[in-house]
PADO-903336 format. One line per 3 residues: number of its first residue (from 1); their letters; for each residue z, y, x negated of C-alpha. Coordinates in nm, 4 decimals. Layout:
! residues N
NUM> a> Z/Y/X; ...
//
This chain:
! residues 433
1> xxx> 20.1314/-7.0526/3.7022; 20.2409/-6.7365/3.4625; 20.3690/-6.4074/3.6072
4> xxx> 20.0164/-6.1780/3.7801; 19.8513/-5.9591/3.5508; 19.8882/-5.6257/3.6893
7> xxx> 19.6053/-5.4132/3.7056; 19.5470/-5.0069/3.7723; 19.2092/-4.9055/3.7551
10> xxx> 19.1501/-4.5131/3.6704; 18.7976/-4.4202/3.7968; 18.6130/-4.6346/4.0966
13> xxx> 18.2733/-4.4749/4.0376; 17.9728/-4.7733/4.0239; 18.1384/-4.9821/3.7647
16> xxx> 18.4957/-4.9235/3.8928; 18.3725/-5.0788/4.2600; 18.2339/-5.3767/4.1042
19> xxx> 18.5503/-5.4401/3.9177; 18.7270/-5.4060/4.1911; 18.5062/-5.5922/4.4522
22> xxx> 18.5371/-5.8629/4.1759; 18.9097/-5.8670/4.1403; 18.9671/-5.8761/4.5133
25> xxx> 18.6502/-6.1345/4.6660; 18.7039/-6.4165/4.3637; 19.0802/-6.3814/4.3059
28> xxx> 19.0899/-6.7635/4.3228; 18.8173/-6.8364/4.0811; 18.9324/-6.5451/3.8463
31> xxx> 19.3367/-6.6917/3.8233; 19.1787/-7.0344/3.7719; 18.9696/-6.9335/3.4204
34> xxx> 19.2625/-6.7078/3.3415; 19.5673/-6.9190/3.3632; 19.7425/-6.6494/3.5950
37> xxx> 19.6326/-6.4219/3.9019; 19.4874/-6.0918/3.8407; 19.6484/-5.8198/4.0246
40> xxx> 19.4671/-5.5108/4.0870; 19.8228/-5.2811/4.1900; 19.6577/-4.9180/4.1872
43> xxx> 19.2844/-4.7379/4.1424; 19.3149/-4.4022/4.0663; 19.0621/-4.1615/4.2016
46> xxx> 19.0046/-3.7934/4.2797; 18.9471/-3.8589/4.6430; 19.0908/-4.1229/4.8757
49> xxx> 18.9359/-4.0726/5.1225; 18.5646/-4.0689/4.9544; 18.3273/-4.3879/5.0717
52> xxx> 18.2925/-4.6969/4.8181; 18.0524/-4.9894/4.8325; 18.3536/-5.1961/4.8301
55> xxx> 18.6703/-5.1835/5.1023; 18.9912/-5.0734/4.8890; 19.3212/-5.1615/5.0238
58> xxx> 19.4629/-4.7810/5.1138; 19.8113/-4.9062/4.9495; 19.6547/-4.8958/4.6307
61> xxx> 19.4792/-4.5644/4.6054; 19.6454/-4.3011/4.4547; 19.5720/-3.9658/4.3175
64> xxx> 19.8173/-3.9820/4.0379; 19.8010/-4.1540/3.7113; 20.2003/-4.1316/3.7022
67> xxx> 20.2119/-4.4125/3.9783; 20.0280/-4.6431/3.7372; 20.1786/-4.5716/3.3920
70> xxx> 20.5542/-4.5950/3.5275; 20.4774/-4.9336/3.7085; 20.6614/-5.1926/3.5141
73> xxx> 20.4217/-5.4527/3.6251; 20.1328/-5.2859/3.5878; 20.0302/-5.4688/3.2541
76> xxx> 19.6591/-5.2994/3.1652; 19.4507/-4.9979/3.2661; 19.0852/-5.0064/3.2795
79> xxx> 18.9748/-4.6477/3.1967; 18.5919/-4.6564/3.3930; 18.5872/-4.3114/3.4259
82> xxx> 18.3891/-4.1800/3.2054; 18.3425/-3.8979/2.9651; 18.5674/-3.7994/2.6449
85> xxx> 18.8067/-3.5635/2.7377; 18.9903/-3.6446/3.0243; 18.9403/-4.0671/2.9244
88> xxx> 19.0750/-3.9589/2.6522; 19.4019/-3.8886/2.6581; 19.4375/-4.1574/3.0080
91> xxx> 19.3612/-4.3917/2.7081; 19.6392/-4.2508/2.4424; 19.8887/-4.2090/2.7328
94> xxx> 19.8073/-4.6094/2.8794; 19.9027/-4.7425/2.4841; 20.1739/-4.4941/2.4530
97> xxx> 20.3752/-4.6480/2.8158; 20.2968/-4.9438/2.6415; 19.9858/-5.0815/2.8573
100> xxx> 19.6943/-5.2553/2.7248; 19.3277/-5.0260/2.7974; 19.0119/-5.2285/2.9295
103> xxx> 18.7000/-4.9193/2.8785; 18.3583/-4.9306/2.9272; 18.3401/-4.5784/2.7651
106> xxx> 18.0905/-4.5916/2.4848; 18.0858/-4.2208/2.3865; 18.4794/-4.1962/2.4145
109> xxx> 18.4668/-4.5202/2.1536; 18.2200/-4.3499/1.9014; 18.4036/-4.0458/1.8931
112> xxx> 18.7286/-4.1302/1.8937; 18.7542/-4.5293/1.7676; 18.9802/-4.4394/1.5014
115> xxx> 19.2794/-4.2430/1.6838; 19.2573/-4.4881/1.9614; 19.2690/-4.7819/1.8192
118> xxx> 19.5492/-4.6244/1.5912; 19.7329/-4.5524/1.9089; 19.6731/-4.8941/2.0260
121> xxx> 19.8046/-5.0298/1.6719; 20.1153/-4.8243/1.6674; 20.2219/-4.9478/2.0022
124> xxx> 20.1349/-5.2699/1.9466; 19.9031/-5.2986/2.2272; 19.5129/-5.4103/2.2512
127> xxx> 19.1851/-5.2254/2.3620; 18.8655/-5.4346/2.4910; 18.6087/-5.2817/2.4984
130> xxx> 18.2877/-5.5475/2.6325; 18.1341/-5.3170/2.8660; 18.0802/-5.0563/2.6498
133> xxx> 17.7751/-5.1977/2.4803; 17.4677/-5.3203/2.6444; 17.6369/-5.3743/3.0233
136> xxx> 17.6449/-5.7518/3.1236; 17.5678/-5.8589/2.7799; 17.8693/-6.0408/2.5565
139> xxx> 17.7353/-5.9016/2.2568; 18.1098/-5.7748/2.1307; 18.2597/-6.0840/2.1992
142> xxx> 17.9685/-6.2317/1.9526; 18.0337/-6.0737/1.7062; 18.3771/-6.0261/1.6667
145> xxx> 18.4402/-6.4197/1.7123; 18.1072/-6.6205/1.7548; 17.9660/-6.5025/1.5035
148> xxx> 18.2731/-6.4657/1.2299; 18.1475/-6.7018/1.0193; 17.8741/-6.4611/0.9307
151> xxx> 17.7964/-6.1297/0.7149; 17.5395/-5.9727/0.9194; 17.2489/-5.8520/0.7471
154> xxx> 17.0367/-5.6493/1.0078; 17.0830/-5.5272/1.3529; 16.7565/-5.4212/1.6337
157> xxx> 16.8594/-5.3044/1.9628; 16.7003/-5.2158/2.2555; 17.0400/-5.0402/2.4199
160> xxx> 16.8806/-4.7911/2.6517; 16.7742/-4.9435/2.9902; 16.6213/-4.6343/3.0901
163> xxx> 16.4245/-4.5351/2.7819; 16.2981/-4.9382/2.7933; 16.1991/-4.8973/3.1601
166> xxx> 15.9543/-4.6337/3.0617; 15.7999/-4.7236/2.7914; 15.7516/-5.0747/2.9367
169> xxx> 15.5924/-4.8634/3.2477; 15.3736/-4.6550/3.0088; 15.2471/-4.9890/2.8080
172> xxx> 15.1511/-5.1657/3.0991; 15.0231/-4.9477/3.3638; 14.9085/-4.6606/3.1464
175> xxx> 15.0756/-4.4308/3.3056; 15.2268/-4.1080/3.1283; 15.5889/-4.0153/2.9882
178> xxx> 15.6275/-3.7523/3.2681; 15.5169/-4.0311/3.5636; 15.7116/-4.2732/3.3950
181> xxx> 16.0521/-4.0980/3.3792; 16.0278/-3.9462/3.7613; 15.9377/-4.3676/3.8677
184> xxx> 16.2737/-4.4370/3.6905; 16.4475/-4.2140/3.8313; 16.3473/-4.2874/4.2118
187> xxx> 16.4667/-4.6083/4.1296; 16.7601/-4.5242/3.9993; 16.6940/-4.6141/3.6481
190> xxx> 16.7675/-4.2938/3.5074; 17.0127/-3.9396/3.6081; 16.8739/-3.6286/3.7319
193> xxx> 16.9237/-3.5251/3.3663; 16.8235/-3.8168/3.1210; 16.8625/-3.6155/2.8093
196> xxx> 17.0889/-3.8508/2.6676; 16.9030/-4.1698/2.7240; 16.5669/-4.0335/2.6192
199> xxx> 16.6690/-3.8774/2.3370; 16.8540/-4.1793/2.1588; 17.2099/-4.0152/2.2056
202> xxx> 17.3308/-4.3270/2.4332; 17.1639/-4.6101/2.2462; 17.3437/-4.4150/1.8948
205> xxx> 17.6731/-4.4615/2.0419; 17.6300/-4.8035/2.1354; 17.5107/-4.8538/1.7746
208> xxx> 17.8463/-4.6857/1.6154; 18.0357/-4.9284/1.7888; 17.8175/-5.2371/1.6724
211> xxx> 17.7712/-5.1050/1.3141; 18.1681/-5.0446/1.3129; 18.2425/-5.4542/1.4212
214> xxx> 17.9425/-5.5736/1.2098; 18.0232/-5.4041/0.9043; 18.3848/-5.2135/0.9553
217> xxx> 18.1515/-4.8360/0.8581; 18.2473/-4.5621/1.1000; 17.9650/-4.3489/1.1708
220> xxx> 18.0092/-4.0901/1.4261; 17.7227/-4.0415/1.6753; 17.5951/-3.7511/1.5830
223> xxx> 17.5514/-3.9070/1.2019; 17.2766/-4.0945/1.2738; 16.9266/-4.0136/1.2314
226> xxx> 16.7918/-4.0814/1.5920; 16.4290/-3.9537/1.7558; 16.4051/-4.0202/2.1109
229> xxx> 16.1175/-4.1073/2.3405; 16.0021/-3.7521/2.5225; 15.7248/-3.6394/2.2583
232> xxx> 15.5264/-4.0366/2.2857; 15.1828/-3.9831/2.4075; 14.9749/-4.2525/2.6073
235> xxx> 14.7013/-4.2447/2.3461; 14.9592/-4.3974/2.0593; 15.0444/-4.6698/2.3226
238> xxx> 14.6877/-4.7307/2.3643; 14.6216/-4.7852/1.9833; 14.9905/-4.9621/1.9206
241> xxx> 14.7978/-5.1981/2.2280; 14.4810/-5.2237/1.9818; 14.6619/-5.3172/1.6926
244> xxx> 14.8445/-5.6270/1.9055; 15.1957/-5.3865/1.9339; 15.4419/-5.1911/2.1732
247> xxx> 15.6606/-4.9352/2.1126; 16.0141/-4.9529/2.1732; 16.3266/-4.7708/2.1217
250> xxx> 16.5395/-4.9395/1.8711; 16.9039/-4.8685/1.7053; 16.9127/-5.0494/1.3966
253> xxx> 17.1111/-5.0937/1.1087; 16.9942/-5.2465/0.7864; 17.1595/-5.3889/0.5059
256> xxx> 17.1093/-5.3224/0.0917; 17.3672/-5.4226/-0.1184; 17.6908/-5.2635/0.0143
259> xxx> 17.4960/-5.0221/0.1583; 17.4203/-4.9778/0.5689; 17.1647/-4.7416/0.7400
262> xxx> 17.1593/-4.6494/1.0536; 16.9169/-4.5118/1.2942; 16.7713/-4.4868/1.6392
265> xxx> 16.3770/-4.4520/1.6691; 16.0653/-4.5771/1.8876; 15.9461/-4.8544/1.6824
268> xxx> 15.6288/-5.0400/1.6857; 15.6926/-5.3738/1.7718; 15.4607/-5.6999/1.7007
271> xxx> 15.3381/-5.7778/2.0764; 15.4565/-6.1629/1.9721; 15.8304/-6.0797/1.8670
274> xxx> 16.1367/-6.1609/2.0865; 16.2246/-5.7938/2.1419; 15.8435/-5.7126/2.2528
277> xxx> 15.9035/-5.8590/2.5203; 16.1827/-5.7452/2.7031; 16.0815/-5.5784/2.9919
280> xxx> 16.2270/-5.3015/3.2539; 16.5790/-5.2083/3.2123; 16.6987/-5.5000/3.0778
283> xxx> 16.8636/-5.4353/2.6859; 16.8794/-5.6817/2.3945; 17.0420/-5.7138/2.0907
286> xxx> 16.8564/-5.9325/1.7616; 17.0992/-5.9929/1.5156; 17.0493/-6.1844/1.1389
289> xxx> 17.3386/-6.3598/0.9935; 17.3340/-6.4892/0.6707; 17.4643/-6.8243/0.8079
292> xxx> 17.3292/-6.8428/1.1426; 17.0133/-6.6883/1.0865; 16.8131/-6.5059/1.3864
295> xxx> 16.9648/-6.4862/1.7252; 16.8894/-6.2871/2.0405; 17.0917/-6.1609/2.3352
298> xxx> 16.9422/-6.0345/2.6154; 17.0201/-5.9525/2.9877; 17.1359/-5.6475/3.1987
301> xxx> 17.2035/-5.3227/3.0268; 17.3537/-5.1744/3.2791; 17.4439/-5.1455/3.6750
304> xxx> 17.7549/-5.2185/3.8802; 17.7988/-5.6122/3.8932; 17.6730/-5.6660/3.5267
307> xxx> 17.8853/-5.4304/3.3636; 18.1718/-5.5230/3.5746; 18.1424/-5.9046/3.4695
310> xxx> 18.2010/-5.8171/3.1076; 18.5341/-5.5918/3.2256; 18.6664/-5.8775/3.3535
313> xxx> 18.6346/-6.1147/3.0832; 18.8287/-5.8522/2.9069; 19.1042/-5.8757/3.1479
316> xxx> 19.0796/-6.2669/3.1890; 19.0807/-6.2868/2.7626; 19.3850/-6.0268/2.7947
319> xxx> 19.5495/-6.2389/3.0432; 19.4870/-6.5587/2.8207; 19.5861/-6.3723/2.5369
322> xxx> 19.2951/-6.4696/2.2693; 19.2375/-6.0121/2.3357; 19.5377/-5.9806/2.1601
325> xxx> 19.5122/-6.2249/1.8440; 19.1437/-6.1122/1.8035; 19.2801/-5.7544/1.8137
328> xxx> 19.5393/-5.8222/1.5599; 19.2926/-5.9655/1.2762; 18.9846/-5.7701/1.3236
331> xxx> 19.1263/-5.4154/1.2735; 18.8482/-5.2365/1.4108; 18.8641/-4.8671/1.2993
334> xxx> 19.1065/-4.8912/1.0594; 19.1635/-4.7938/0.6869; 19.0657/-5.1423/0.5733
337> xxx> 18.7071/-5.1436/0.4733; 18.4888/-5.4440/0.3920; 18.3029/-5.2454/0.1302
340> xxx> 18.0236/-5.1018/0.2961; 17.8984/-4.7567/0.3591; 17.6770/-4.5739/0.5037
343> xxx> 17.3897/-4.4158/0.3298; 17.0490/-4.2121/0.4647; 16.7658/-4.3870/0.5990
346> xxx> 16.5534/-4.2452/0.3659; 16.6016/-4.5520/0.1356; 16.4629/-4.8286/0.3509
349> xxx> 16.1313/-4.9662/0.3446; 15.9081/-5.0612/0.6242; 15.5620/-5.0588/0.7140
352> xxx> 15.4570/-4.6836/0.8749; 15.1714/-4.6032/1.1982; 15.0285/-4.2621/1.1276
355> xxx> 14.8259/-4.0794/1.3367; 14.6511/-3.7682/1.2415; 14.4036/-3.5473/1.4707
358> xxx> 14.1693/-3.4438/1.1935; 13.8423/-3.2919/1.1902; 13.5143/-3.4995/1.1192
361> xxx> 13.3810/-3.3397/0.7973; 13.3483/-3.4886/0.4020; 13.6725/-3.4862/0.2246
364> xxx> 13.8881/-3.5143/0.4788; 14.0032/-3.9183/0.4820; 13.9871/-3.8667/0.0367
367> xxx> 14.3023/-3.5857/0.1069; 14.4822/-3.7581/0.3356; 14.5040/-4.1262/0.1033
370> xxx> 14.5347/-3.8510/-0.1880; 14.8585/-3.7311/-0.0517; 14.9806/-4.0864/0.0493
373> xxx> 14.8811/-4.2307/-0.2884; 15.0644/-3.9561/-0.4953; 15.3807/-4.1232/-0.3242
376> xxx> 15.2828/-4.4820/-0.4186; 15.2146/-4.6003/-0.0555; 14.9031/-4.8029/-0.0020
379> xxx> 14.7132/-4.8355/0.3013; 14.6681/-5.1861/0.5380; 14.4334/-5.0553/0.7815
382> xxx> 14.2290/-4.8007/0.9299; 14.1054/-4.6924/1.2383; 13.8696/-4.3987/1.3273
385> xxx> 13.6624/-4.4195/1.6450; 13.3056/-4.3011/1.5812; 13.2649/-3.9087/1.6519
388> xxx> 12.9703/-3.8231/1.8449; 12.6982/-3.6169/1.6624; 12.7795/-3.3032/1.5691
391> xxx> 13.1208/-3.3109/1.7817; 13.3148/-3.0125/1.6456; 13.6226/-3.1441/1.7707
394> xxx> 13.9039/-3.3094/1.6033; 13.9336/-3.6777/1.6416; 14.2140/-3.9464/1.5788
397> xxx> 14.2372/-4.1274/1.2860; 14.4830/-4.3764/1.2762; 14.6373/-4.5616/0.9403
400> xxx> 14.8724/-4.8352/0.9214; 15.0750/-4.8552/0.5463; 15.1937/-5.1392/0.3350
403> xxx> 15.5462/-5.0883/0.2629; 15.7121/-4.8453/0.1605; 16.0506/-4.6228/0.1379
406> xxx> 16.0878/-4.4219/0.4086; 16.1640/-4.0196/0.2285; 15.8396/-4.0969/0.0583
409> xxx> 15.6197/-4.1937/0.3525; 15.7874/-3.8511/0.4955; 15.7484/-3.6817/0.2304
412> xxx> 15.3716/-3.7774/0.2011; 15.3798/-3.6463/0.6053; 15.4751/-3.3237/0.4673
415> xxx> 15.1577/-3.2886/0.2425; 14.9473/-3.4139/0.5437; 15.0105/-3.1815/0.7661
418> xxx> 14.8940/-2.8837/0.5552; 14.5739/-3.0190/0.5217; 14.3408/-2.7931/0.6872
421> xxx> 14.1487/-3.0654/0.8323; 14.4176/-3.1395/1.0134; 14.4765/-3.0027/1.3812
424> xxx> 14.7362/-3.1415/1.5082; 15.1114/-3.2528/1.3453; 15.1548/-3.6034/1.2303
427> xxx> 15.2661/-3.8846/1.4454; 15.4039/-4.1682/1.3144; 15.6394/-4.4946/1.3738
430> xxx> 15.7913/-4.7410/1.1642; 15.6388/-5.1059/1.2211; 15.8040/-5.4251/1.2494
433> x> 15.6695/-5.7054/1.1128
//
């Protein structure tokens, strides 16, 4: 059997002590699929002395990243640390003493893919990456070689196990946003401060990375369009129930010509389509090739043993070496584009759900289709719940489009919500179909 590969981990937080459990409790079965042992040499942490949920060998915790980079048989680092600063420049130092980088780091990735992956290209080293999109799900390694053979055309994602774990709460027990988020975060499902899964930041990261290996566009985070969940109101997942739909948070890209958008939105979903149906916190991933056709991926978004499997199918593919020739062709975040680029969202077409809160009196449904039809969009469907007699108070109205490009149905919004029968601003959703 080949020479160990040596491994220093720099962070054992939840995903670092799954690695590591992994590494040391199926060493056997791990050298087997990999041709050679792995051999986890150092984990770098703040504090030795802290407790894990897994039992770490004291000869192998250090404080200091020194002990790692100027091991000569220390052949990879798996950065599982976290943030962009600090994981940051572990990463740029690991390529510089010429060691390959294993990260999970999604935000470091879709801020700073291009320098690192420069670094990595200058000294002729590799970065894998698995973990840092949808946990325990290979959707990287499907792409970048599974699926070669294709162009993909579109991409829907449900990348946010937390923001999925609430809305499938508030769909199927009718509970609110507010009861929804505190359940998830009893259960662990979501931080004391979810801002950045409920508000689409996390799942647009994850997207810059799969936009940049479907379609070679860089698109930092903060360049897409994204609406999160916080402002969806049980009564718009009782009608999206009515019409046969659900709402969930997607991040999708769409193809026109050589031209990609990207966003990250609640969508309305068709109650019978694949992605309606994942449940809880797991994440999935529909892709269309224009070979393959349809596909979906689907299983754990996130947690310690999940996100530590796809980690170590980096390190077993590094060991192998396919990390490396992969690596060498694809040319992630490089200068070499494949002709596409990224243009506003404004320009695709889907179907729209608009609600309005408008008050019962003659005129009022003739201004609203007025304003829609001055921007060519036709209506499907219509729903207005009977008023009581002489009710004074707004009710909902609720109007599902044909298709139509998405600045006009906004700009049609716009006009809407001036309307002085109207109480309340617009709320509205792409559809799926």
């Amino acid at each position: 059997m080949a020479d160990a590969l040596g491994i220093a981990l720099v962070g054992c937080g939840t995903v670092g002590a799954g690695v590591a459990k992994l590494l040391l409790s199926e060493s056997a079965r791990l050298a087997q699929r990999a041709g050679r042992s792995l051999e986890l040499r150092h984990v770098v942490v703040q504090d030795q002395h802290k407790l894990r949920p897994v039992e770490l060998p004291s000869s192998i915790l250090t404080k200091d990243l020194n002990v790692a980079l100027h091991d000569p048989h220390v052949h990879v680092i798996c950065e599982l640390m976290g943030g962009t600063t600090t994981a940051k420049q572990v990463v740029l130092e690991s390529l510089a003493r010429g060691k390959h980088v294993v990260t999970a780091n999604k935000a470091l990735l879709a801020d700073a893919g291009h320098e690192i992956f420069e670094a990595a290209r200058i000294a002729d080293r590799t970065v894998c990456f698995e973990a840092a999109v949808a946990g325990g799900v290979p959707i990287i390694r499907a792409l970048a070689e599974s699926l070669s053979a294709n162009q993909i055309t579109s991409i829907q994602a449900i990348l946010n196990g937390t923001s999925n774990f609430i809305l499938t709460a508030m769909a199927e027990r009718g509970i609110r946003y507010s009861q929804a988020l505190a359940e998830a975060q009893q259960l662990g499902f979501a931080e004391a401060d979810p801002t950045l899964d409920v508000d689409g930041s996390d799942a647009a990261h994850k997207l810059a990375i799969l936009a940049q290996i479907a379609f070679g566009v860089t698109a930092k985070p903060h360049e897409i369009e994204r609406v999160g969940i916080e402002q969806i109101e049980a009564i718009d997942i009782r009608f999206a129930t009515e019409l046969g739909y659900t709402i969930k948070l997607l991040a999708e890209a769409w193809v026109a010509g050589g031209h990609v958008a990207l966003h990250v939105a609640p969508v309305m979903v068709r109650k019978t389509d694949m992605l309606a149906q994942v449940r809880g916190s797991f994440n999935a991933i529909q892709l269309v090739g224009d070979v393959v056709g349809e596909t979906l991926f689907q299983g754990p978004g996130a947690g310690m043993m999940p996100t530590a499997s796809s980690v170590v199918a980096d390190l077993i593919d590094l060991a192998v070496g396919r990390a490396q020739r992969t690596f060498d062709v694809a040319k992630l975040w490089s200068k070499e584009g494949r002709g596409f680029s990224v243009e506003p969202s404004e320009k695709v077409r889907s179907r729209f759900y608009l609600r309005l809160m408008v008050m019962d009196q003659p005129g009022s449904l003739a201004d609203v289709c007025r304003a829609l039809a001055e921007q060519g969009i036709s209506i499907s469907s219509l729903v207005q719940h009977e008023a009581p007699e002489g009710n004074s108070q707004a009710v909902p109205l609720v109007i599902m489009t044909h298709y139509a490009e998405t600045g006009k149905f906004r700009a049609a919004v716009k006009v809407i919500d001036r309307l002085p029968a109207i109480q309340q601003p617009a709320v509205s959703y792409s559809v799926d179909d």
